[in-house]
C-alpha positions in Angstrom: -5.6 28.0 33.5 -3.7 26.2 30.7 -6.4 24.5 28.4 -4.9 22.7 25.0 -6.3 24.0 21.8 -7.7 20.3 21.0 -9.9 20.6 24.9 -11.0 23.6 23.7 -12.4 22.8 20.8 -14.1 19.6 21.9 -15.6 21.6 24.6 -16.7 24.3 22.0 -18.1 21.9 19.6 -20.4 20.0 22.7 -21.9 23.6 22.6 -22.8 23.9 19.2 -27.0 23.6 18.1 -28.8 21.5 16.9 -29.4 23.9 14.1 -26.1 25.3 13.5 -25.4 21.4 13.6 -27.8 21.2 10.2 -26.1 24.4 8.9 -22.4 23.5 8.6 -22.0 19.9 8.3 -18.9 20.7 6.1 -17.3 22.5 9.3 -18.8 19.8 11.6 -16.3 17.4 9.4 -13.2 20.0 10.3 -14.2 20.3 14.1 -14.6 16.5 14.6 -11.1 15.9 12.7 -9.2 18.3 15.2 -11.2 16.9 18.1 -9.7 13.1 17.5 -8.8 11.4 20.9 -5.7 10.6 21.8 -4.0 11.9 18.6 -1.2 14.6 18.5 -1.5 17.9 16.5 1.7 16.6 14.2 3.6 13.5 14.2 7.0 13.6 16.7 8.7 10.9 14.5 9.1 9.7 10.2 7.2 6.5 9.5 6.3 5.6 5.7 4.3 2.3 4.9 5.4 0.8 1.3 2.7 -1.8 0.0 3.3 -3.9 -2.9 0.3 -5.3 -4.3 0.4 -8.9 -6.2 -2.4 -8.0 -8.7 -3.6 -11.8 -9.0 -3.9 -15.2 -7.8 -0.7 -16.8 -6.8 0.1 -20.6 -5.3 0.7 -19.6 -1.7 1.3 -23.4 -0.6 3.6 -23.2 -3.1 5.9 -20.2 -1.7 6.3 -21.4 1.9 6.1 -24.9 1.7 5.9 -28.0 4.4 9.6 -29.0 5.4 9.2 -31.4 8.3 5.6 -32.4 7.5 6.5 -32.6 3.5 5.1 -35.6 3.7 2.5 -37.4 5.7 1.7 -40.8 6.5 -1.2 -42.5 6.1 -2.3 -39.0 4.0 -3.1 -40.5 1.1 -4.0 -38.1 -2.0 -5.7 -35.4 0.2 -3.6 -34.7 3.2 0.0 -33.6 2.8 2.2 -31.3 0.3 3.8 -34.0 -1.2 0.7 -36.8 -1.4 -1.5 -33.8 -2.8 1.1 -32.6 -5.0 3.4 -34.8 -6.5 1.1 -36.8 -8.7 0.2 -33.1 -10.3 3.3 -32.4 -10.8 2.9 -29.1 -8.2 5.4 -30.1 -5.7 8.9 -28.7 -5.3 11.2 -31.3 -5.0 12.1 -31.5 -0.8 16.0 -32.2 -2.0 15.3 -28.6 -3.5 14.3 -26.9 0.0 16.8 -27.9 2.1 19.1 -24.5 2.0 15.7 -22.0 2.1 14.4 -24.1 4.9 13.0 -22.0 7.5 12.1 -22.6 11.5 10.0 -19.6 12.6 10.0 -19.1 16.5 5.9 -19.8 17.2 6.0 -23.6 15.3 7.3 -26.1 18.4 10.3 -26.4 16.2 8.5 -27.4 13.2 10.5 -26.2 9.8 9.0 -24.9 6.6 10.7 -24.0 3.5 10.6 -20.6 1.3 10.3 -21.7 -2.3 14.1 -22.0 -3.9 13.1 -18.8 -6.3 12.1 -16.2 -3.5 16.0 -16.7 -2.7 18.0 -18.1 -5.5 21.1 -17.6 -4.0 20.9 -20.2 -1.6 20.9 -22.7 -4.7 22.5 -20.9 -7.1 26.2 -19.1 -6.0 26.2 -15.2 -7.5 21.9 -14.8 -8.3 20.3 -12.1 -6.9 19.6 -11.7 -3.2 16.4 -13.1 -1.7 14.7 -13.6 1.5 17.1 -15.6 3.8 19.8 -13.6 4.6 16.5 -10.9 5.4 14.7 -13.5 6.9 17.6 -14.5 9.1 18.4 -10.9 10.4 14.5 -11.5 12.4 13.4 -8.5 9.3 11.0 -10.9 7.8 7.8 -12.6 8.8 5.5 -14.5 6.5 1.7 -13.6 7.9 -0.1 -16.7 7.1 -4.3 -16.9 6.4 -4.7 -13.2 5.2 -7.4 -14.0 2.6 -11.3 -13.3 3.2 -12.3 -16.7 4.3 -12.6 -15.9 8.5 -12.6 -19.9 8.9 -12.2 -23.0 6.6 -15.1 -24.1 5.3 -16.7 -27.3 3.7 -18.0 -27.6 0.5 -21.6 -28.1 2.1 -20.7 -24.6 3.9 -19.9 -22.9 1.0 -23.0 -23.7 -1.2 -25.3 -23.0 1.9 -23.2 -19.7 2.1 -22.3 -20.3 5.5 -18.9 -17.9 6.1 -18.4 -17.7 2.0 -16.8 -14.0 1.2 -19.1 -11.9 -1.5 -18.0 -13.2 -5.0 -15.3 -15.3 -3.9 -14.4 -16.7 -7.4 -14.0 -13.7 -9.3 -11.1 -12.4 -9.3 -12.0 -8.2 -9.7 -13.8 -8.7 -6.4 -11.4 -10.7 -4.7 -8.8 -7.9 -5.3 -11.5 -5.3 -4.1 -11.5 -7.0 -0.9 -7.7 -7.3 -0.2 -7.7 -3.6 -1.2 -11.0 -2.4 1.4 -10.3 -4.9 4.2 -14.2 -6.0 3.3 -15.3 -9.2 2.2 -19.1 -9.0 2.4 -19.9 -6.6 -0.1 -18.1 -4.3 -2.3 -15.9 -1.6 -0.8 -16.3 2.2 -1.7 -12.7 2.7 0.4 -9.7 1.4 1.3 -8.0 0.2 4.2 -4.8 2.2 3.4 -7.3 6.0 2.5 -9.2 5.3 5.5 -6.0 5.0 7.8 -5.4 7.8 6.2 -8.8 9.9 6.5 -7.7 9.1 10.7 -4.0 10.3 10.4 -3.7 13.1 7.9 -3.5 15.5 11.0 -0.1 13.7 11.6 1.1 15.9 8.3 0.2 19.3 9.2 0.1 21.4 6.4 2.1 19.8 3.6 2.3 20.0 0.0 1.6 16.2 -0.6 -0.9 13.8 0.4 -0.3 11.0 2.6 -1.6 8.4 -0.2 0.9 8.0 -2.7 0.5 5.4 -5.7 3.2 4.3 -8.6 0.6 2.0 -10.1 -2.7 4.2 -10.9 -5.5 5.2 -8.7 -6.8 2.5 -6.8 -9.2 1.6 -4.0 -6.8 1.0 -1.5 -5.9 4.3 -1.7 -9.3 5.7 -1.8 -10.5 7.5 1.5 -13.8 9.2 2.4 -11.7 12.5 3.3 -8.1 12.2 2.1 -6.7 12.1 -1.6 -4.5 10.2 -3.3 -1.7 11.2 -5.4 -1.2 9.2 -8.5 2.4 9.6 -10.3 5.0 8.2 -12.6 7.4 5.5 -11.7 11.2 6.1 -12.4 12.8 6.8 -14.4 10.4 10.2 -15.0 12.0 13.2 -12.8 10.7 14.1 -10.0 10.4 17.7 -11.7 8.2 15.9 -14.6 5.7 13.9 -12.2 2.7 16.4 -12.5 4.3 18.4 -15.7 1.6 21.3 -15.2 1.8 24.2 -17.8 -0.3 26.9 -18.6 -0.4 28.9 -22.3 -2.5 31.8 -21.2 -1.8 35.6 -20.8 1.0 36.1 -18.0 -1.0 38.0 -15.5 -3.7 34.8 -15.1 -0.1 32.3 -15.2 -1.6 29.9 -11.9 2.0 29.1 -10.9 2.1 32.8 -10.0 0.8 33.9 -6.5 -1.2 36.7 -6.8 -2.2 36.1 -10.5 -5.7 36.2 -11.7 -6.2 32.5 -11.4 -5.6 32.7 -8.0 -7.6 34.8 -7.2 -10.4 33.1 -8.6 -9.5 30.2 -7.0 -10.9 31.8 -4.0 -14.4 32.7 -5.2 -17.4 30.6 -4.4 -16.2 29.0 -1.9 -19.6 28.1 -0.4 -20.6 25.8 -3.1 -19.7 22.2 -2.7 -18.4 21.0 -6.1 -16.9 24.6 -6.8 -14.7 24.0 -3.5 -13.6 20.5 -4.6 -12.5 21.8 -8.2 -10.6 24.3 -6.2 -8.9 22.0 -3.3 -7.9 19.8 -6.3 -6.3 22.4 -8.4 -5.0 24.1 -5.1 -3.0 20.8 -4.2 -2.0 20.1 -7.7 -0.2 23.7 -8.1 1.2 23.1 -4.3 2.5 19.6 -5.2 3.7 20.7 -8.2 5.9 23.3 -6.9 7.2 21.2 -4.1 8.2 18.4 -6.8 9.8 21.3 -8.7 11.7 22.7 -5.8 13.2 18.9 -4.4 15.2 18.3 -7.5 17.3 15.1 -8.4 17.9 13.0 -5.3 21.0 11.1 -5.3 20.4 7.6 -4.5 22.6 5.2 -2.7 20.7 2.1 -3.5 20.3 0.5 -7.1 17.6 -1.2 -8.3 16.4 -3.3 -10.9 15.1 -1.9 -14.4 11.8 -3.5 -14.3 8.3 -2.6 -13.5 8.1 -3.0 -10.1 11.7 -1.9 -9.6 11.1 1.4 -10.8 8.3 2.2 -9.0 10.2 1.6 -5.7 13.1 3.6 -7.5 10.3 6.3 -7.2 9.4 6.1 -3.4 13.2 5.8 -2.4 13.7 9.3 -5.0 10.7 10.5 -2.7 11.6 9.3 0.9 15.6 10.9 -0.1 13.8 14.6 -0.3 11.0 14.2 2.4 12.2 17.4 4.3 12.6 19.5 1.6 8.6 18.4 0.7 8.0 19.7 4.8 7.8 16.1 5.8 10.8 15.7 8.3 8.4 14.2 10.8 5.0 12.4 9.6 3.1 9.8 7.8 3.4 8.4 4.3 1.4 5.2 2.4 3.2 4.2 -0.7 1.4 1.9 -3.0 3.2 -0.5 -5.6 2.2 -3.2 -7.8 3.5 -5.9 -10.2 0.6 -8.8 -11.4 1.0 -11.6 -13.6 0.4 -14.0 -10.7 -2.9 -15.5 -12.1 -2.6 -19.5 -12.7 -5.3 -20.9 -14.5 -3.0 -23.0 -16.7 0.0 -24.0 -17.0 1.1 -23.2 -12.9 4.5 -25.0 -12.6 5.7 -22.1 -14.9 3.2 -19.0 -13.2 4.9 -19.6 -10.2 8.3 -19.1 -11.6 6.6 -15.6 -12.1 7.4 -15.2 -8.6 11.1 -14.9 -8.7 10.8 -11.5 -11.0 8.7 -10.1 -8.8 9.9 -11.4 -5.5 13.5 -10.7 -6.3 12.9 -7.2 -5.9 13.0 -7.9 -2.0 15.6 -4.8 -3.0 12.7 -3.1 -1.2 14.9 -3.8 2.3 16.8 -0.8 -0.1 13.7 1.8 0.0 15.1 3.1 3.3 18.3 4.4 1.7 
């Protein structure tokens, strides 16, 4: 009888006592990862996820604005874009809209408007690129009420803390919870580690993680399980990212297999913190010598020389040698970000902000 090697070890692990149970929870962990349902051993297929975070507060009814309901009647000063707006001197100007307007399939025909600066183009003959021509090729979707609030609620509501997310005016925790997908207390992990801590059996064995961040460690990379990589944006080499060296006698060099080093590397392998210090390094010199081995990639696509341009420089430098890193098939979670987006003061110029950042839509060129 053909049994799969995943049956097999489900059916082994039911078997298991309670006190061997006690004994190796560290193995438990291994056994319950290669006994996931419905998961294959590796991935048949490439998929990479690319995130770019707006550190921040930024004027969403200001970036896809009321076209056909710009203004309403009988609104007054608190119902409508344009009766809320205009007297605050917030509102874009609708003769402004017209060529970014928008009329997304789900709206009974109703039309919105991209703010002119997330395509200048349309206004302007020879800027930079936006969203409409994107938009317009059905590559685009604007995914509306993503923030923590589950429902509006009144002002009563919120200072009887009825559906009010943890700490909702600061702005640390606010970040927090777009980061952990949790808005009632403060997250430990991320949604983007813990899809990993689920799919990192997609990767087999592989010299780098799964998380990958050009802006820092950060919770949303942060699993129970997995690790993150942390690395420099372009224009550092990929041959420089980890720049590992080692000054010590030749025969303990870590970079050589077989060495001294290495070799200690495998001692005490029973004690908890003395395994972590060793998976860390272990990865390191792997990832190091993978990074070493991809070289320069030669890139098709060009991109902006600006913060958040550079970083996706680095993902497209990373996605051009992803089978010569053993990832021809798999799973990758690339994490960006650009902020100045806050607008306590001063907003009518904070959301101009928007066009540096949003210009570099030249993400549509990550998949070169």
């Amino acid at each position: 009888m053909n049994e799969s090697r995943r049956k097999f070890l489900r059916a082994s692990a039911c078997g298991l006592t309670g006190a061997a149970l006690l004994a190796g929870m560290d193995q438990l962990n291994l056994v319950n990862a290669m006994v996931q349902q419905n998961q294959p051993d590796v991935a048949s297929d490439y998929k990479a996820l690319v995130c770019i975070f707006l550190s921040g507060g930024t004027d969403g009814n200001n970036m896809v604005i009321p076209f056909d309901d710009y203004t309403v009647t009988g609104g007054g000063t608190t119902n409508g874009y344009d009766n809320v707006r205009t007297g605050s001197g917030l509102a874009v100007p609708k003769s402004a809209l017209a060529n970014t307007k928008i009329t997304p399939s789900n709206t009974s025909g109703v039309s919105y408007a991209f703010h002119p600066n997330l395509s200048p183009e349309a206004n302007n003959a020879g800027q930079a690129k936006g969203f409409m021509d994107v938009w317009a090729a059905g590559k685009l979707a604007v995914l509306c009420n993503v923030g923590s609030l589950v429902q509006p609620i009144t002002r009563t509501q919120y200072g009887q803390g009825v559906g009010r997310p943890y700490q909702l005016f600061s702005h640390s925790d606010q970040v927090n919870q777009q980061m952990s997908s949790i808005a009632n207390t403060t997250g430990q992990t991320g949604w983007g580690g813990r899809i990993a801590d689920k799919t990192n059996g997609l990767n087999g064995a592989i010299a780098l993680p799964m998380n990958i961040s050009l802006a820092g460690t950060n919770l949303f990379s942060t699993g129970v399980n997995s690790r993150q990589l942390a690395i420099a944006a372009a224009p550092t080499s990929l041959t420089a990212l980890l720049n590992l060296s080692w000054n010590g006698p030749s025969a303990a060099n870590p970079f050589n297999a077989g060495s001294s080093y290495r070799t200690l590397l495998g001692f005490d392998q029973g004690t908890t913190l003395v395994k972590g210090s060793t998976d860390t390094t272990t990865a390191a010199l792997t990832a190091d010598a993978a990074l070493n081995a991809a070289g320069v990639p030669a890139l098709t696509a060009t991109f902006p020389n600006t913060s958040l341009g550079n970083q996706l420089k680095q993902v497209a430098n990373l996605l051009k040698v992803k089978s010569t890193l053993g990832l021809t098939n798999g799973r990758q979670i690339f994490f960006c970000s650009v902020g100045g987006f806050d607008t306590h003061t001063n907003e009518t110029v904070a959301i101009l902000r928007t066009r540096v950042a949003m210009r570099t839509s030249r993400a549509r060129k990550v998949a070169c």
